[in-house]
BALO-638804 format. One line per 8 residues: number of its first residue (from 1); for each residue z, x, y of C-alpha. Coordinates in pm, 1 decimal. Each point is the difference from the previous one (the first is absolute). Example, Ala and Ser with C-alpha at 12.3 -4.5 7.8 and 13.67 -1.06 7.14 Angstrom:
2
1> 780.0:1230.0:-450.0 ~ -66.0:137.0:344.0
***
This chain:
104
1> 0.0:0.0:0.0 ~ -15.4:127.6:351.6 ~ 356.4:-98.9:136.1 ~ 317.0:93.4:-231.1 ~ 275.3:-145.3:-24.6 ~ 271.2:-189.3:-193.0 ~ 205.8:-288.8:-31.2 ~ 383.5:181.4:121.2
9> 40.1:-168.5:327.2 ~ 367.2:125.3:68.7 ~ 10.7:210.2:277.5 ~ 210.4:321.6:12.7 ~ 254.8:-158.9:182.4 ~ 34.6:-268.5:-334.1 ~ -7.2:308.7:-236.8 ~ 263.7:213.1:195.1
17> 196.0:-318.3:51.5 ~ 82.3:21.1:362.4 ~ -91.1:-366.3:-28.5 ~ -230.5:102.9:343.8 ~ -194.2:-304.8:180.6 ~ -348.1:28.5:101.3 ~ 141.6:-53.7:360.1 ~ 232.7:309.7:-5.3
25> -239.0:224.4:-206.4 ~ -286.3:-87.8:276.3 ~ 237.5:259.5:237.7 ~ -53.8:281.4:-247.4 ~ -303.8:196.7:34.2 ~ -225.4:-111.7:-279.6 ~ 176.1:-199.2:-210.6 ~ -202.9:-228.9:-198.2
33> 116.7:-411.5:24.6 ~ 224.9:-98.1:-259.6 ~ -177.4:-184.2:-211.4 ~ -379.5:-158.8:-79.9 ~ -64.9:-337.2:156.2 ~ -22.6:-317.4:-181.1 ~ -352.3:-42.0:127.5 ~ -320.5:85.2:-172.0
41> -313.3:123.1:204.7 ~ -267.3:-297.8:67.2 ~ -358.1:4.9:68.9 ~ 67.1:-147.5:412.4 ~ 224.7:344.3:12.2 ~ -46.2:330.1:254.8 ~ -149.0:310.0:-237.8 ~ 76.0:316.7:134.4
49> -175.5:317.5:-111.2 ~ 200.6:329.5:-58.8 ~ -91.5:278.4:276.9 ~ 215.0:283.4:-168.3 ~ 164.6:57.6:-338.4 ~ 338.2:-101.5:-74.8 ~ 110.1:115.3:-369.1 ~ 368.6:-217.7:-71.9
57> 287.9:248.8:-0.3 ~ 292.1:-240.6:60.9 ~ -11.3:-269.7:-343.1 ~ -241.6:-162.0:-212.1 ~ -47.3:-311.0:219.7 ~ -219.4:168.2:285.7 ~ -362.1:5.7:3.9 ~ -203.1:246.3:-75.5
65> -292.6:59.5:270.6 ~ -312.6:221.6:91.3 ~ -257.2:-12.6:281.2 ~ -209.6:-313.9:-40.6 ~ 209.9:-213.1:-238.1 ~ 0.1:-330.5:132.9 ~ 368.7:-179.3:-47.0 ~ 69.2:-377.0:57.3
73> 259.2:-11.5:278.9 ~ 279.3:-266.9:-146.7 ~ 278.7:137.7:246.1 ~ 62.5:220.7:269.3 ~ 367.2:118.1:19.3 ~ 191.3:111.1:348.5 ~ 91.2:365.8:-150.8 ~ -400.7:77.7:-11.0
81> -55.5:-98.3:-374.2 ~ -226.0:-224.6:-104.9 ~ -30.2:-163.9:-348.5 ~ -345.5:-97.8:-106.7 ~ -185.3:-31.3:-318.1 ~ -376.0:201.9:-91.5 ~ -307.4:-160.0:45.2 ~ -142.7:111.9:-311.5
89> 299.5:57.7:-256.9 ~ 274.8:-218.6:131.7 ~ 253.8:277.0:8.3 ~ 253.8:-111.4:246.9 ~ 263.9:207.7:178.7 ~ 134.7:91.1:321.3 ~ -154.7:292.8:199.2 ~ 39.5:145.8:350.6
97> -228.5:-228.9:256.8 ~ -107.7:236.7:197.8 ~ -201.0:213.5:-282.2 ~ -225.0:-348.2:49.6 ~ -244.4:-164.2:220.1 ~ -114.7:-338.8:-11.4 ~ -309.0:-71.6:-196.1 ~ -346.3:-116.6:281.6
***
């Protein structure tokens, strides 16, 4: 497939049990959300296109991305993470927004 990924959705902050919300974790630098969203991408959603590569380093539930893989945008968190779901594998995780830029 083009995106990897798999199905852990903890986030560190559920593994290391600091019991962290999304809302305090936003005020570290890079920490990913806390957890995947209920939501699934749909057809009516933004696609964004990966401008740089972004190899996951922090957990299994982040996305794997390289230039010019197009991601369905399902949600756009305040700490700068995004969670979204491949176009053409349906790998879903959450990567770093700004590694993106929306699809013309």
């Amino acid at each position: 497939s083009d995106c990897a990924s798999t199905a852990d959705t903890t986030s560190p902050s559920d593994r290391d049990g600091t019991g962290t919300t999304p809302e305090r974790e936003s005020s570290r630098e890079g920490a990913t959300p806390e957890a995947a969203p209920a939501s699934t991408a749909t057809p009516d959603q933004k696609v964004v296109v990966a401008t740089h590569v972004f190899q996951p380093s922090e957990g299994d539930h982040q996305l794997q991305l390289w230039v010019g893989r197009r991601v369905n945008l399902v949600r756009d968190d305040a700490s700068g993470w995004s969670y979204g779901e491949c176009v053409d594998s349906k790998a879903a995780g959450w990567f770093p927004r700004a590694m993106t830029a929306e699809s013309s």
